[in-house]
C-alpha positions in Angstrom: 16.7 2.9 -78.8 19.6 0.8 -79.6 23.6 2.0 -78.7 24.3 1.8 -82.5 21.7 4.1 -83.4 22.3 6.6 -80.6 26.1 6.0 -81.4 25.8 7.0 -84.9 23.4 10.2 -84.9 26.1 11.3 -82.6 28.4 10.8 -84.7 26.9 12.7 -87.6 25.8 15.8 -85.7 29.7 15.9 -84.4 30.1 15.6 -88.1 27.4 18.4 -88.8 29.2 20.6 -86.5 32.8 19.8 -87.8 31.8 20.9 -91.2 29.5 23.9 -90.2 33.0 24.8 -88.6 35.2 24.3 -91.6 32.6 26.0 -94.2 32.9 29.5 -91.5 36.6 29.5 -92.7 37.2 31.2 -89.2 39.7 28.3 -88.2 43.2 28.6 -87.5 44.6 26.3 -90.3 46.4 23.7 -87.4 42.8 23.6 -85.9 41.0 23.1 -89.3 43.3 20.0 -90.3 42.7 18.6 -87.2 38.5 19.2 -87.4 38.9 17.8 -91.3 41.2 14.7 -90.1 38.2 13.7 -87.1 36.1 14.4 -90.0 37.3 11.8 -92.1 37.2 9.6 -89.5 33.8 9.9 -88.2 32.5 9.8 -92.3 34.7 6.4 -92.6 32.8 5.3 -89.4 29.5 6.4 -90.5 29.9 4.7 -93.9 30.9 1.3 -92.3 27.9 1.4 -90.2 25.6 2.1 -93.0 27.1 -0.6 -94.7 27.0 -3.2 -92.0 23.1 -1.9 -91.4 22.5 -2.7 -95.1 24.2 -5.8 -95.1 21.7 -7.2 -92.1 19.2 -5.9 -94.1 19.8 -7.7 -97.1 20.5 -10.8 -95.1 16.7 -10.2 -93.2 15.2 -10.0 -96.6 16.7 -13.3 -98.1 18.1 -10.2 -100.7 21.9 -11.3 -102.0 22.4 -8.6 -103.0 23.0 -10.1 -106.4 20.0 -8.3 -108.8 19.7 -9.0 -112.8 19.9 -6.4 -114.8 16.8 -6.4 -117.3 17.6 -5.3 -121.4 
């Protein structure tokens, strides 16, 4: 399996975990920031992955990207 893949379901099930945390409301509110801040950052992480994956995508299937929009 390649790193990036491994690297990013890891991500998301830290991800999974930090908001199956924050939903139990159960946090101290110091501790809670801190869980939503490495939050943030692991969905900003997530979303630039996905994005770069898409973008190799598109460039493997000769698809710009660009698409006409029919009337």
């Amino acid at each position: 399996m390649p790193a990036r893949h491994v690297d990013f379901e890891k991500k998301m099930q830290k991800l999974e975990k930090i908001v199956h945390d924050l939903e139990k409301g159960e946090l101290p509110l110091e501790k809670g920031v801190k869980l939503f801040r490495e939050g943030l950052e692991l969905t900003r992480s997530c979303r630039d992955q996905l994005e770069k994956a898409r973008h190799e995508l598109s460039i493997c299937s000769g698809d710009s990207g660009d698409k006409e929009v029919e009337s």
